[in-house]
N, C-alpha and C positions, 0 to 999 in steps of 0.2 A: 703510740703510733710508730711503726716500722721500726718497734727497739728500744723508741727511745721513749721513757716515762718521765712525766712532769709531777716531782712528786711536792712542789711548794710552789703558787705563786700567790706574793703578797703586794699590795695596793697600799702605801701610806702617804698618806695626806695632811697635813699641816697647812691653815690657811688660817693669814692672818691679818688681818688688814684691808681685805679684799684679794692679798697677794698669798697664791698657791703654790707648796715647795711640794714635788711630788714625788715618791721613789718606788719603781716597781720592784722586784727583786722574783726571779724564778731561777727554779734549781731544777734539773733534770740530771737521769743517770741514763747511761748504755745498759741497758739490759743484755744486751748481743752477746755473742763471743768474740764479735771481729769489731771493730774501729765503722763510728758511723758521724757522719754528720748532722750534729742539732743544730737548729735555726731558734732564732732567737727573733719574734715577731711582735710589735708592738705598737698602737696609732697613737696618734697623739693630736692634740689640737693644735690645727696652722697656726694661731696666735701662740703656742707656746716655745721658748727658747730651752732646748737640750744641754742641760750646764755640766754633765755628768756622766761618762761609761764605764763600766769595767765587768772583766769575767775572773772568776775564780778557777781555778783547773790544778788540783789535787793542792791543794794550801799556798799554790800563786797564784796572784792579782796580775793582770795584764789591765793597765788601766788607756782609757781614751785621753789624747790630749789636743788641746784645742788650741789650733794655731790660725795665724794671716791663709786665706785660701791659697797665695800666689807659693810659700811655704810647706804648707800642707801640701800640693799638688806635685812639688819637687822631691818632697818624701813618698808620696803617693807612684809617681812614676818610676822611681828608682826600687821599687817592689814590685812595681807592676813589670816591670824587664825584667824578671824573675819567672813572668810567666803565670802571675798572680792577681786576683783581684775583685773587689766588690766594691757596691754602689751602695749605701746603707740608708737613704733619707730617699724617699719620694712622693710624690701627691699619691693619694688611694682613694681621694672620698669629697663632699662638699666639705668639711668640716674640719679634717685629721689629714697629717701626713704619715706616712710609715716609715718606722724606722724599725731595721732588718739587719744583721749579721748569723753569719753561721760559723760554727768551729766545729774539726774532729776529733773526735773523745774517743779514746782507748777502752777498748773492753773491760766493761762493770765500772767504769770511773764516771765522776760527777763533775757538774760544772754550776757555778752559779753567776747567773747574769744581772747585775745592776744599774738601771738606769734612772739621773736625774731630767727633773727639768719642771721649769717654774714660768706661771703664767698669773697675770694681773686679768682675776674675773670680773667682765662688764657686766652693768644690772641694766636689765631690758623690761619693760612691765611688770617692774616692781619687785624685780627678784636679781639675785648675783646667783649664776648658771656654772656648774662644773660639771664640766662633761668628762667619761672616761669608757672606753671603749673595751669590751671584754668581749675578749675569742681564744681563749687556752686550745681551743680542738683537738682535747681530750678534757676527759676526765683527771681531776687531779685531787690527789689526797688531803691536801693540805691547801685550799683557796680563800685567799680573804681580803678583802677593800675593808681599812679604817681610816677613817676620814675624823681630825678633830681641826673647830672652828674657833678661832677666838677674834672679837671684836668690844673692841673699847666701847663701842655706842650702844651694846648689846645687843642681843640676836631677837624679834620676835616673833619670828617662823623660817620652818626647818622642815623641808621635806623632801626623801628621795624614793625613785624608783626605777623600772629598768624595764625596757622594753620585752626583755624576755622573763619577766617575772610572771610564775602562774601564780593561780592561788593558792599551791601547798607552800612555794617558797617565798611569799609577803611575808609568813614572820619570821622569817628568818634576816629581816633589816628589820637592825636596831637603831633606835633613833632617841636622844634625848635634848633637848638643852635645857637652859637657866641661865638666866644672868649674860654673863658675858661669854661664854661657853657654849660648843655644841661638840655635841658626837652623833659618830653613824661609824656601824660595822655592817658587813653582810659576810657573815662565813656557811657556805650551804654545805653539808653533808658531801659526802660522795653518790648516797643513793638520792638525795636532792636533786645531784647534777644529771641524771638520767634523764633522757627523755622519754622513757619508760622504762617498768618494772625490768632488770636484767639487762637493759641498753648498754652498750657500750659507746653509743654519743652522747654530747654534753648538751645540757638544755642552755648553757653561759654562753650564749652568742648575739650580740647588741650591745645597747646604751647603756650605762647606768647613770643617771643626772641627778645632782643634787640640787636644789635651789634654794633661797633663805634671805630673811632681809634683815635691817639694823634696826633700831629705836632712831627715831630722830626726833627731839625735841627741839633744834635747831633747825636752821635749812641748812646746816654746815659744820661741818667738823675737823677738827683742826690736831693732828699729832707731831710733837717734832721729838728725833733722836739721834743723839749724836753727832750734832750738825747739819741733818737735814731732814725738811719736813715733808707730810704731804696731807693736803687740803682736798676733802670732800665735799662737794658742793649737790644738794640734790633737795629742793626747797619741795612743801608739798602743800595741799589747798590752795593753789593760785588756781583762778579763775581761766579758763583756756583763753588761748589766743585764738579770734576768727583765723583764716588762714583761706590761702589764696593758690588755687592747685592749677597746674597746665599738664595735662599730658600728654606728650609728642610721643605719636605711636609709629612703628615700623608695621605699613600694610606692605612692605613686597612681596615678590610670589613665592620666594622663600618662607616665606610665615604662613602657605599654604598647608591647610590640614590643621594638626592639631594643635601647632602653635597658637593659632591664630584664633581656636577655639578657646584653646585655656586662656588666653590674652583676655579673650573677652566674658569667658565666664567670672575672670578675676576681678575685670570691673565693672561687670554689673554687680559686684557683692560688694565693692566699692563704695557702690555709688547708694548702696543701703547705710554703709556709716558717715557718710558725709553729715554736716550740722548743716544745720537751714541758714547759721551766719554766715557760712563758707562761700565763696565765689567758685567758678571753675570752667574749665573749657577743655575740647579734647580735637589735639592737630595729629592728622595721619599725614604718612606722606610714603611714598611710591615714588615711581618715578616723577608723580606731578604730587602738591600738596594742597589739599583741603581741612577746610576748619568746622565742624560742629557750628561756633557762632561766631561772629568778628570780634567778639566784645568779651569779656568774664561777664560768667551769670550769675547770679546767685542762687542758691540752693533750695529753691522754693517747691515744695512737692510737685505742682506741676511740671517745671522743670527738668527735676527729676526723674517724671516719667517721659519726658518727653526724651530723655538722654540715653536712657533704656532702649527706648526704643531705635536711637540713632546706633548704639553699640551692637542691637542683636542684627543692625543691616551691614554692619563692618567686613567687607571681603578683603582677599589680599590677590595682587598681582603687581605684578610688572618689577622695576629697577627702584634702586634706593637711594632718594636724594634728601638725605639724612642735613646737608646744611641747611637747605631753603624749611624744613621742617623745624630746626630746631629755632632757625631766628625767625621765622611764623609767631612759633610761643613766646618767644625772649621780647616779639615786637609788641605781642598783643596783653602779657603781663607790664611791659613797663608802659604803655597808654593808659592801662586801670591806674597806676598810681598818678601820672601824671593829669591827667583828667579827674583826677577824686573818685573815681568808681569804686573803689573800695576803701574802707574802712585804716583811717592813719597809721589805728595800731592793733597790727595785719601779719601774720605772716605769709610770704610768698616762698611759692617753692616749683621747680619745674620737676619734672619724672620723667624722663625720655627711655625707652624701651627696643632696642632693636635686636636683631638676628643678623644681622649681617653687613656690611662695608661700603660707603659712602661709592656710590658709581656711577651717577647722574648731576648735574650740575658739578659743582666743587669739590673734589673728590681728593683732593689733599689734606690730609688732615692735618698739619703742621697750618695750614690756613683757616682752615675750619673751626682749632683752637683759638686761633689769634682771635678772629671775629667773635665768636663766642664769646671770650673773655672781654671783651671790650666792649661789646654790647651788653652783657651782665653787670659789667662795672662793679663789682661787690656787691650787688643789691640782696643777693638773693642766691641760695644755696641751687644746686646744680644735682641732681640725680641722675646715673646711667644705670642701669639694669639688659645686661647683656644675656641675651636667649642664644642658647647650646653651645654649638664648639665652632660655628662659623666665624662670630665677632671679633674683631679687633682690641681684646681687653685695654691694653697696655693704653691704645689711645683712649680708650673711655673712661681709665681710671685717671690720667693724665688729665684730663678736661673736668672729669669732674670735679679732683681736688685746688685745679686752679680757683675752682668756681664756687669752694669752701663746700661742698657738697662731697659725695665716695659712689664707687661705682659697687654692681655686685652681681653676681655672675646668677643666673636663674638657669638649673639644671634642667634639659628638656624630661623628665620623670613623669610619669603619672601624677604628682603633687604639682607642677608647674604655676597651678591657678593661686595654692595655696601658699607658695614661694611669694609669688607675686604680690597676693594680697596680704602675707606676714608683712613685709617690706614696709607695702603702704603705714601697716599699724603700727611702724617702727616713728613714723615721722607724722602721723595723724592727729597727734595732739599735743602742738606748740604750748609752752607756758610763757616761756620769756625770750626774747631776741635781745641781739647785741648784748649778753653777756659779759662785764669782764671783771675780771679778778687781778686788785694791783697790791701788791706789793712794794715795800720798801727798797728803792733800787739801790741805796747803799749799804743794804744789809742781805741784799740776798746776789749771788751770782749760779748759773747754769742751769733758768728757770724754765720748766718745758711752755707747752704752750698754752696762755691766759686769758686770752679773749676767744668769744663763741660765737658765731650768727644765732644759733637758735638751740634753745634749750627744751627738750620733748620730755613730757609727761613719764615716769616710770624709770628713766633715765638716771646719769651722776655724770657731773664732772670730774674728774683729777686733776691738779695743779700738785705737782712736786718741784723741789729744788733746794738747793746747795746756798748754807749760811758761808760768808765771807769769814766771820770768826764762827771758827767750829766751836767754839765753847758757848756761841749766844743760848739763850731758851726760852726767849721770849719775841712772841712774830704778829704784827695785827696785818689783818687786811682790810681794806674796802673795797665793797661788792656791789655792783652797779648793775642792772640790766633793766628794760621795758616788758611791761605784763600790758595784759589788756585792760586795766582801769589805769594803770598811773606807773612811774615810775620806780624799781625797785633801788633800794640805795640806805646802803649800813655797814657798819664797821663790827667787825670779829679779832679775839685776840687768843692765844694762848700759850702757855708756860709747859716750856718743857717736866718742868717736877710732875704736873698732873698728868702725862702721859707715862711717866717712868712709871709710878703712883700703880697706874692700871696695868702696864706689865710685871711688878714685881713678882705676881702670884701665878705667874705663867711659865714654866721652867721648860715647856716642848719648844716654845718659840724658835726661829729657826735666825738666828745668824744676826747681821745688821737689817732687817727683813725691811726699813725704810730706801738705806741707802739702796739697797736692792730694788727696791719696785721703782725708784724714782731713776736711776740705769734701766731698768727697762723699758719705763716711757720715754725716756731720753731717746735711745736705740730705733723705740719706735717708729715714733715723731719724725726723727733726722732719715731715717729709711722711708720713711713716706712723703720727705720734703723733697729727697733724691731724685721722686720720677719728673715733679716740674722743673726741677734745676738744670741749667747748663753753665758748662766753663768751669771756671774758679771757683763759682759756689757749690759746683756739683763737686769737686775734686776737696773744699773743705769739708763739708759735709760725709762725706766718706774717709775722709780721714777720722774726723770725730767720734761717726760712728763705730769707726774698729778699733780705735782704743779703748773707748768702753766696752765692746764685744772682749776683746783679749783681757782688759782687767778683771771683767767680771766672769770672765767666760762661759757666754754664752755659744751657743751652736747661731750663728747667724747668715744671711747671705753674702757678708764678708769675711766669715771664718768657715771654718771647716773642722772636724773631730776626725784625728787620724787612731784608728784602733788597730793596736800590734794584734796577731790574733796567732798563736802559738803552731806551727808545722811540724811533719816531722822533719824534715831536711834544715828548716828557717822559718823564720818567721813572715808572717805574711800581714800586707797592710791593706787595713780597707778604709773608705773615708769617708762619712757622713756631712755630707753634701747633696749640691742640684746635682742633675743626670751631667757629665761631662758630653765637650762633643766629641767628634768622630771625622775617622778621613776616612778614603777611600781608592782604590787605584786601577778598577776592573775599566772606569770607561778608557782611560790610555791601551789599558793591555785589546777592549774590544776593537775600538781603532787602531790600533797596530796590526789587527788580528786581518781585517780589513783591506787592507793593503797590500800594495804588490810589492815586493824585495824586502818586507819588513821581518819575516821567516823567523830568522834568528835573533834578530833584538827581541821579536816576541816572544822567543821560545827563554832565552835568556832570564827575561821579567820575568816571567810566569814563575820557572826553577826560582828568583832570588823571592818571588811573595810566597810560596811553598812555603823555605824556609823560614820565614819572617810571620809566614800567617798568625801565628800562636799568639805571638808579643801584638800585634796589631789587632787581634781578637778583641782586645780589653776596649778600645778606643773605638769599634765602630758601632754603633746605637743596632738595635734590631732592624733592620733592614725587610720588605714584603715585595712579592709580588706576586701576580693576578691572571689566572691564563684559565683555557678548558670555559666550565660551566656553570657560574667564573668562580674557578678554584682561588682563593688566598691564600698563601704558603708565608708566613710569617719565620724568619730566620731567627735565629734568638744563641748567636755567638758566643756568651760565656755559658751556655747550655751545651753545644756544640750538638744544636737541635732543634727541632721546629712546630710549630703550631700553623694548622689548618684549618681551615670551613669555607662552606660556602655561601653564596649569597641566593635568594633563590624568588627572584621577582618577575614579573609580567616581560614581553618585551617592550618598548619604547618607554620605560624607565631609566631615569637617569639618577646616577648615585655619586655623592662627592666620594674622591678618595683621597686625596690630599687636600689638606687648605692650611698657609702658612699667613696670615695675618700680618708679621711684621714682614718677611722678606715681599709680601704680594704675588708668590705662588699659588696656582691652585689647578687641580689636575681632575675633571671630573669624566665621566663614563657612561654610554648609553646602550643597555641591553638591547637585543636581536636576539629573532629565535628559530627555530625551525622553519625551513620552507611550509610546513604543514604539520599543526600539531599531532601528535601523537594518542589517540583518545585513551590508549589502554596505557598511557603511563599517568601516575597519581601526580610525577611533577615535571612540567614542559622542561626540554633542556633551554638554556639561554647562553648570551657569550655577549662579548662586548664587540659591538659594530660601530663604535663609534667613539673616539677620547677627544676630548679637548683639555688642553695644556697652556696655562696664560699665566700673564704676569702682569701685575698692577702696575710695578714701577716701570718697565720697557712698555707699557702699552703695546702687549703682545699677545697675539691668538694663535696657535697652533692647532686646528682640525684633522684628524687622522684617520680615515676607513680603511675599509680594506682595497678603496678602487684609489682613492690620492692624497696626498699630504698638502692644505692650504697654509700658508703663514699671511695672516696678516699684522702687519706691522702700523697703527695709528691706522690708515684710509687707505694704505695700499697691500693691495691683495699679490701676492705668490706662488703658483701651483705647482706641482712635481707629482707624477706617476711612481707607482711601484717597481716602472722599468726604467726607473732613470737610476745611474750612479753618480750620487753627489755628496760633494764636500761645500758645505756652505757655512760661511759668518759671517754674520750682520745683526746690529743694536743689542748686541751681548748676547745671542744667539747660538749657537753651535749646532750646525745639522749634518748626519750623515748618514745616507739612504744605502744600506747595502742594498743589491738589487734582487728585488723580490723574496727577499728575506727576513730583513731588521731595521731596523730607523733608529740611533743613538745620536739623544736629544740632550742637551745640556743648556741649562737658562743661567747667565749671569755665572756665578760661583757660587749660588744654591744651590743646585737639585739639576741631576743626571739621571736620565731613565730608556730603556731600550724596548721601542714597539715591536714586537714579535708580528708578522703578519701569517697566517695561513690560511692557505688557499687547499680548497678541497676541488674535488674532479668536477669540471662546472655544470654536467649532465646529473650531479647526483639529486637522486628522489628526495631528500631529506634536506644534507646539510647547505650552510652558506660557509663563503668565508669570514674567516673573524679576527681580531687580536689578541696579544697580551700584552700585560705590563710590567717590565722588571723595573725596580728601583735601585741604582748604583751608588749615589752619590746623596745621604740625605745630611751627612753632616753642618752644614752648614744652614740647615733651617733651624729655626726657632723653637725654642723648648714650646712656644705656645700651638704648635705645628699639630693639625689633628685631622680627620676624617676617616673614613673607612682602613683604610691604609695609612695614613697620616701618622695616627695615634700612635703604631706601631716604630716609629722614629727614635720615639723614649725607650730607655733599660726599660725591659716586664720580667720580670723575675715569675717562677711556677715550679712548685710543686710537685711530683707524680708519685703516687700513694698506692699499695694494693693492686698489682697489676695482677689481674687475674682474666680466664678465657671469657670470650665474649660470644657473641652469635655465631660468629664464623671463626672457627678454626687457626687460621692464619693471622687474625688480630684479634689480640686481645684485647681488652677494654682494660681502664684504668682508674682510678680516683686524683683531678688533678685541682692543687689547688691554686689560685692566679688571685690578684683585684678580692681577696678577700669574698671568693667563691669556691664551692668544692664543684666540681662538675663531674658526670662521666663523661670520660675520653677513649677514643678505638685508637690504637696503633695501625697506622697503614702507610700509603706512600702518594704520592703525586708527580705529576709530571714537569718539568723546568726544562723549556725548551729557549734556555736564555742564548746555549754559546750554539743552537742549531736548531733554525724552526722546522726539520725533517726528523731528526732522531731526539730526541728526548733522555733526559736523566733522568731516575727517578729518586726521589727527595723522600724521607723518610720525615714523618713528624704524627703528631697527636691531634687526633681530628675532635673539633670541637661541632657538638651538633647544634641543630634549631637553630640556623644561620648566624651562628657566634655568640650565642645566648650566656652571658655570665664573664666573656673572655672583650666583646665589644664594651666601650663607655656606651650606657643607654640601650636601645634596640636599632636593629639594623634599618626600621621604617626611618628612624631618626635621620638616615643621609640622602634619601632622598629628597633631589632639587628640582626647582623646576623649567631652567634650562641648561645647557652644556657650558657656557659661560655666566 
């Protein structure tokens, strides 16, 4: 592809224990005569830690090293003022992050790139899942995945396959085990990788997932080495637990359309797996909350048709009073126990489901936890399941782990129903509650976490930790938990020599592969205890965790991997990490701009960010904004370049374009459209007649047309025309109305943005007037920061491939690749009438068609809301 040939990449796999050591290794050459940059692309799964980089470039190793992030970031910036830079780690997917470097290679020279990184695989219905993500996008000569398995308890099924497998290349995955062994290869041909006879595309684009289970003759299995062990717990033939479901559902109008659709096709197929021992009730809540029944029911086929039918009448509208909802179920599960309604030995479980942010009744969530928690009192595990990019994650997952329960993000996708209902069958069939696994406490120190609420069908526990004497090798447990006939409770022991015993005859084995896995449940754990912590225990806790990140070196959210990456001037660093933030300095310069005597200070600024733009490049996120019908012009600064499309909807449609969760911004947009449509064009023009701009925490509204600017502030209202000149602040507010020009709006020390206004001749046959929206200042929102525009906040790294003519003359089309997409792309320009709403720049960038199909998260119906706040 453009020169550069990938002429090896290789897939090895060692998994041992349940714990996966994994090394990609790709080697490409310059074909070219001249110096080209290869990129180096690779997903990987969120759950795994990056232990490992380096490039080769003509018989040097330039390797990655893994430092303290605060460290790494002062090595990082001291390259970056060089005028250099790259972001290597980012989310791409439900599943995988990306990790991305590129280097330039000298004419006909080779490079090879090697990446570690090691993940402890969970078994979910009945299987341990490695997943590994294959997109070479080309063809390559030399491709292959070998995967070998070893497991003390032995293996009794092994199977893999891959989303892009046809039927010529199934036998081309080889598959064997025995014993305590497994293998799999997949190496396809070169004419394999065709996606037909003479193709120059690869058909290797998807999953390849392996899954496999162990022997258990025990419910438990017990390895120690070297001083430390780790304990498998996953018993099988218990008798299910009845169990006792509540689910608190989000009907606001937000969950209007499809959400709200898939919600409920999910559990009516629910409500097919439910057991007739089961209890269950279902609390919606909107701006008011209702309940199905007062009481838990039980599962009786009546019942259940009768629950059917209460889900297929489920609408959604209005506001979201997500407290009085949630303690609705919290009230009416702990009356079933308290009352005897249900069965002693039960498990309960809540599943609350929402789209969007607490805005009616108690709308703090710092309170809302509190109560929650307290009203749960440990009884009972806590599930949040959070629908699209509205939600508030960080507080869902927060709540839900107070509440021994995990939160989990449900992508708005065409699968939505199927997300939903996976979930459910994650937690549908309890075996045992209360859980725990004890230990010798003067024989063991640094033990991760032992006790359970509820132990589900298909599942394993892990218990690892560190012997006091590293020499000991021999460890018993007793294992305690309640089933649904009786009490479980026995004692397990095991000797080091019998696990040596079972590795002797294994020579791939990879390292201390115990003390390793049991560092990164450790790492885990302590990063997941961090979000309910505050104070001292958050500040221990994070110490903890980054000594074991640096010991073992992991890539974690308290380290960073800084990769030398070889120049021709110097060397250049890049740093595998989250998205850095970003500053910003155009709204001073617009307000200076603005002003009377300010002339030459402004002229002054302007010349010193001139010079400085370059170095300042690296630090400001992709920056967008929104003007015309309505054009998107997404800015993409270490591109020094731009991405466009447009949106192309009804009018009195309203479209999120920002939403910030943690800071409580949120900026949404309402099309207008022609005085009178147009019959002979195939698409109405539109334009935005209407924004609104709030903030949760100032309980603030900002309304903007084209005839006046409202702010309300809590209960009081404020109006201003287009023909007023004003400088206003109040409640962290910033307003400045150029007149009949611009409005340069800054909330708090988030987010800064400047309303373009234009006005057309007011006799015309056709147009109205309308706005845009520039965005100045996103640095300081949150990496969880998303919507139409939102999304664009975060580094997007792209591609452009094959630029060859297109329909018209003057642009040419392109192949561009972004988000693990190829699209076609037209070169053209658009207009940015940010620094003057009369004359216009025009802005050069890559036009993305079918209203941002492939370059948006989801599809663009996805942001439509259903009102402006």
């Amino acid at each position: 592809v453009n020169g550069i040939e990938i002429y090896s990449m290789k897939i090895d796999s060692k998994v041992t224990s349940r714990f996966a050591h994994n090394v990609i290794t790709s080697r490409a050459v310059n074909r070219e005569n001249v110096s080209k940059e290869v990129f180096f692309d690779v997903e990987l799964p969120k759950t795994a830690f990056i232990t490992n980089f380096s490039m080769t470039i003509d018989g040097v190793t330039y390797p990655g090293t893994i430092k303290e992030k605060e460290a790494a970031k002062k090595q990082y910036e001291k390259a970056v003022s060089r005028g250099q830079t790259a972001g290597l780690v980012k989310a791409s997917g439900r599943k995988t992050e990306k990790f991305t470097v590129s280097v330039n290679i000298k004419a006909a020279s080779k490079v090879t790139f090697e990446l570690t990184y090691e993940e402890l695989l969970k078994r979910q219905f009945g299987k341990y899942e490695m997943f590994i993500k294959v997109k070479p996008k080309q063809l390559v000569k030399d491709f292959e995945i070998e995967v070998d398995i070893f497991e003390p308890q032995g293996i009794t099924d092994l199977e893999a396959e891959g989303t892009f497998i046809t039927n010529e290349l199934q036998n081309t995955i080889k598959k064997t085990f025995s014993g305590k062994k497994g293998h799999i290869s997949f190496k396809p041909t070169l004419d394999q990788q065709r996606t037909c006879a003479n193709c120059s595309q690869s058909i290797l684009d998807g999953d390849f997932t392996i899954r496999y289970d162990v022997k258990r003759t025990t419910p438990d299995n017990l390895q120690i080495v070297n001083g430390y062990f780790v304990h498998f717990f996953a018993p099988t033939n218990l008798p299910k637990l009845p169990k006792n479901i509540i689910f608190v559902m989000d009907t606001s109008g937000s969950m209007y359309g499809r959400a709200i659709q898939q919600t409920k096709e999910a559990l009516l197929k629910i409500l097919d797996d439910i057991k007739e021992d089961d209890f269950f009730n279902f609390i919606l809540f909107n701006s008011k909350v209702s309940s199905w029944k007062e009481t838990l029911i039980k599962a009786t086929p009546e019942n259940l048709d009768e629950a059917r039918q209460f889900v297929q009448l489920i609408s959604a509208e209005g506001m979201t009073n997500l407290h009085d909802g949630l303690m609705k179920g919290i009230d009416i599960l702990n009356a079933a126990h308290e009352e005897n309604l249900v069965p002693k030995r039960s498990a309960s479980i809540i599943i609350m489901l929402t789209d969007g942010q607490p805005n009616v009744g108690v709308s703090s969530t710092a309170a809302i936890e509190k109560e929650v928690k307290k009203a749960i009192n440990g009884r009972y595990p806590l599930y949040n399941l959070g629908f699209g990019s509205g939600v508030d994650y960080s507080f869902l997952e927060k709540m839900a782990l107070e509440n021994k329960g995990l939160a989990r993000r449900i992508y708005p996708d065409s699968d939505a129903a199927l997300q939903l209902q996976g979930f459910y069958d994650e937690v549908s069939n309890p075996m045992l509650i209360d859980v725990e696994l004890n230990y010798p406490e003067n024989e063991i120190s640094d033990l991760t976490i032992n006790n359970f609420k509820h132990f589900y069908d298909g599942s394993e526990i892990v218990v690892a930790g560190r012997f006091v004497d590293s020499n000991q090798n021999h460890l018993t447990v007793d294992v305690r938990g309640e089933g649904a006939n009786d009490a479980l409770s026995y004692t397990t022991q095991q000797d080091a020599e019998q696990t040596g015993q079972a590795f002797q005859e294994q020579e791939y084995i990879f390292g201390e592969y115990i003390e390793r896995l049991w560092a990164y449940l450790t790492i885990e754990q302590l990063l997941e205890k961090r979000i309910t912590a505050t104070g001292e225990e958050k500040e221990n806790l994070t110490a903890e965790a980054l000594a074991l990140s640096l010991k073992y070196k992991f890539v974690t959210p308290l380290t960073s991997m800084v990769v030398t990456k070889p120049e021709e001037n110097d060397n250049e660093e890049g740093i595998a990490d989250k998205p850095t933030e970003g500053i910003d300095i155009f709204t001073i310069l617009l307000y200076l701009r603005s002003q009377p005597g300010t002339c030459v200070v402004y002229a002054k600024l302007l010349f010193i960010v001139k010079l400085i733009s370059i170095k300042l490049s690296f630090l400001t996120k992709s920056y967008g904004q929104i003007d015309g019908d309505p054009h998107f012009i997404i800015s993409v600064p270490q591109k020094k370049d731009a991405i466009c499309f447009n949106i192309n909807e009804n009018p009195g449609t309203i479209l999120n374009l920002i939403n910030d969760p943690v800071t409580g911004i949120t900026v949404n947009g309402e099309l207008i459209g022609d005085k009178r449509a147009n019959s002979d064009a195939k698409i109405q023009n539109s334009y935005f007649g209407k924004l609104g701009i709030a903030s949760k925490h100032l309980d603030l509204k900002l309304t903007v047309t084209p005839e006046k600017i409202t702010i309300q502030n809590g209960d009081e209202k404020t109006g201003f025309t287009w023909l007023d000149s004003v400088t206003l602040q109040q409640a962290g507010l910033t307003l400045i109305i150029n007149r009949k020009k611009n409005l340069v709006v800054s909330v708090g020390s988030a987010a800064s943005f400047v309303v373009v206004l234009h006005q057309v001749w007011k006799k015309h046959p056709l147009h109205q007037d309308f706005l845009g929206l520039y965005t100045l200042q996103s640095a300081k929102l949150s990496e969880q920061t998303h919507g139409l525009l939102g999304q664009f906040f975060h580094p997007i790294n792209f591609t452009i491939l094959e630029i060859h003519p297109g329909s018209d003359p003057k642009k040419p089309d392109a192949t561009m690749v972004v988000k693990n997409n190829e699209l076609t792309v037209t070169r053209g320009w658009q207009k940015d009438y940010r620094r003057d709403s009369k004359h216009s720049v025009d802005i050069p960038c890559w036009f993305v068609h079918d209203n941002g199909a492939g370059l948006i998260d989801g599809v663009h119906t996805d942001y439509i809301v259903s009102s402006l706040f």
